[in-house]
KOLSEKE-722193 format. One record per residue: x, y, z of N, C-alpha, C in turn. Coordinates in steps of 0.001 Angstrom, whole numbers, plus 500000, padded with zeros to 6 digits. Example, Ala and Ser with C-alpha at 12.3 -4.5 7.8 and 13.67 -1.06 7.14 Angstrom:
513190494310507800512300495500507800513200496700507800512850497750507080513670498940507140512900500030507870
// end
This chain:
466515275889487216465540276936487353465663277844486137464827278075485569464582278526484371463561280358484446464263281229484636464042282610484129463151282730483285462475283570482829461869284282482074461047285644482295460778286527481498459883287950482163458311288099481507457836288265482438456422288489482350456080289744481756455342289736481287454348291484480530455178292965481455454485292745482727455400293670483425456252293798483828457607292698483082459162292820483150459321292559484468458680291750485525458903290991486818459065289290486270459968288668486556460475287462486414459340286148486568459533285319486391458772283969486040459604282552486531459865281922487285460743281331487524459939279978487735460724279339487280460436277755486619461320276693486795461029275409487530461872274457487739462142273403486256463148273197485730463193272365484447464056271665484827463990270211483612465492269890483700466188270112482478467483270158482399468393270835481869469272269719481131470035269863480023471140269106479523472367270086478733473557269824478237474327270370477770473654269901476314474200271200475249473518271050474028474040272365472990475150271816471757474850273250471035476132274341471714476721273881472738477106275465473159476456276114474249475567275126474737474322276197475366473386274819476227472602275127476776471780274519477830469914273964476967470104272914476980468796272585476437467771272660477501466387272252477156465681272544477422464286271510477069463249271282478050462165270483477283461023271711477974460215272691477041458590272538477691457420273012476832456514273631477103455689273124476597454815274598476097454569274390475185453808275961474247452433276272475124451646275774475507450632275826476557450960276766477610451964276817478228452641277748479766453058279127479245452987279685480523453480281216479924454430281065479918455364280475480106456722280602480044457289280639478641456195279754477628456529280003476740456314281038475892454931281609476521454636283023475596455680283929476072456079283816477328456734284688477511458031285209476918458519284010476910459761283608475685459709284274474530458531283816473959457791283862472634458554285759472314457897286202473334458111287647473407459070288493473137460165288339474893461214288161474956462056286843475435462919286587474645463593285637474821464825285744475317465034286628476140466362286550477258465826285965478405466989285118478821466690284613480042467672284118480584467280283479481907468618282741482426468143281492483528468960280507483225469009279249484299470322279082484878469745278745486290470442278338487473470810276729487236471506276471487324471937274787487448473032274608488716472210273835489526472565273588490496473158271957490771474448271785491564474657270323491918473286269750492668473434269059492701472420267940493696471994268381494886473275268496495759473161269257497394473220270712497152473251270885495810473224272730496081474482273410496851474843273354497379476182273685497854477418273106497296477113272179496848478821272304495862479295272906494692478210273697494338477907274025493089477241274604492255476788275988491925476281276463490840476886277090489732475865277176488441476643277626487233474869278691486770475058279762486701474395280388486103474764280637484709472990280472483658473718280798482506472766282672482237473407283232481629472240284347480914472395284485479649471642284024479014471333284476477401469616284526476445470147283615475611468899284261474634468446282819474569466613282775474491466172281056474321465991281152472568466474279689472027466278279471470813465278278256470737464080278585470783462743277617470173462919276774469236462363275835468996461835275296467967460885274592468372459313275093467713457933274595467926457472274828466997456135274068467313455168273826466114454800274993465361454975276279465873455178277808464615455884277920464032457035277583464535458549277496463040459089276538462876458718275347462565459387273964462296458474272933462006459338272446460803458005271240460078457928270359461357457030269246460810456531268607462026458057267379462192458927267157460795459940266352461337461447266476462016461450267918461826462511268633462365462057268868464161460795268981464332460093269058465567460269267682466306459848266802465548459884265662466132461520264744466562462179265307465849463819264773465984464530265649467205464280266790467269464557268038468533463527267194469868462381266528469443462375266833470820462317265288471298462948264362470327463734262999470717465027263184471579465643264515470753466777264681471173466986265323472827465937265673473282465874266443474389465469265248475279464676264666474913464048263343476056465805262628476157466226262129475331467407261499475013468755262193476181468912263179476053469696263708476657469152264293478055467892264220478473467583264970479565467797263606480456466997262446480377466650261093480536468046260179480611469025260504479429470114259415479437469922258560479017468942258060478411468402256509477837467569257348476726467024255828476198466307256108474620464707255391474937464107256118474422462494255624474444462482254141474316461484253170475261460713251950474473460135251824473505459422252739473467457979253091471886458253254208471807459148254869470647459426256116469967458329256427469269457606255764468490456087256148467935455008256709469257455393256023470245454339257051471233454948257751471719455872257995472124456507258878472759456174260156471985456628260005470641456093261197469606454457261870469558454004260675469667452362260971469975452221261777471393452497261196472552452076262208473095453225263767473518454082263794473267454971265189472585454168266049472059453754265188471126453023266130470201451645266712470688450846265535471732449799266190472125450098267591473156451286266445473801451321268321474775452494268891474347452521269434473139453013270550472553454686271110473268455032270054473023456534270040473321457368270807472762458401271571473109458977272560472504460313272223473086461224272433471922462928272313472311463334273279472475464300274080473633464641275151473366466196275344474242467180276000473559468223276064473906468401277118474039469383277510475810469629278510475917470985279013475402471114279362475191472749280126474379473736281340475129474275280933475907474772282109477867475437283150477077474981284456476890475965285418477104476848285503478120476160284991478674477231285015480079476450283873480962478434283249481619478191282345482548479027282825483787478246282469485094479124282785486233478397281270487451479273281404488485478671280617489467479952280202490187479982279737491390480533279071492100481249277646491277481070276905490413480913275953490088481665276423488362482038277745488001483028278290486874484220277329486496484835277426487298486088276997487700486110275404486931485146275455487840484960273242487481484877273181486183483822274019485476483161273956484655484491273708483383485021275191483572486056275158482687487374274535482597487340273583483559488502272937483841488344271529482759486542271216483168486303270095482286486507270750481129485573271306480776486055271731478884487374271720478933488258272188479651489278272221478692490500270875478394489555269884479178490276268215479083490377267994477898
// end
């Protein structure tokens, strides 16, 4: 679940899926939604990542979203970010990477990583137990 604030600083809440990335929580969506203008705007936010059953587990993150879309990024730096997001959201690799890119590009795909000032959740503990293997 993916945060963001609207014009009148009341929240926006959005189901995504999520990957580890960077330090920080990736992201796939799409410049079309407010979520992204909203971003666009301010870019603090925060996602919920939840286990499966939801009860074994959450990790909240809060920080800042880092974009990269078709306003600040050539079209091949765009296109490698948001291979990289299908790639890691998915777990597998495209059949036809030439279309896959095609339609990305039609619906205005945007990579964006969240970066946690802060992390908390039920699910801390775990979290940091793995990192620190």
């Amino acid at each position: 679940m993916l945060t963001s604030f609207r014009r009148n600083g009341m929240p926006q809440l959005s189901i995504v899926t999520v990957y580890p990335r960077d330090g920080g929580v990736g992201i796939s969506i799409t410049e079309t939604r407010a979520k992204f203008k909203n971003l666009l705007r301010d870019p603090r936010c925060s996602v919920l990542v939840s286990h499966v059953d939801w009860w074994s587990g959450f990790l909240v993150f809060e920080g800042t979203a880092e974009m990269i879309h078709s306003g600040n990024a050539d079209p091949e730096t765009l296109r490698i970010a948001r291979r990289h997001i299908f790639s890691a959201t998915t777990r597998r690799r495209s059949r036809d990477w030439d279309e896959y890119d095609r339609i990305t590009n039609e619906d205005k795909r945007v990579a964006m990583i969240v970066r946690p000032a802060h992390i908390y959740g039920s699910a801390l503990a775990r979290m940091q137990a793995a990192l620190a293997k």
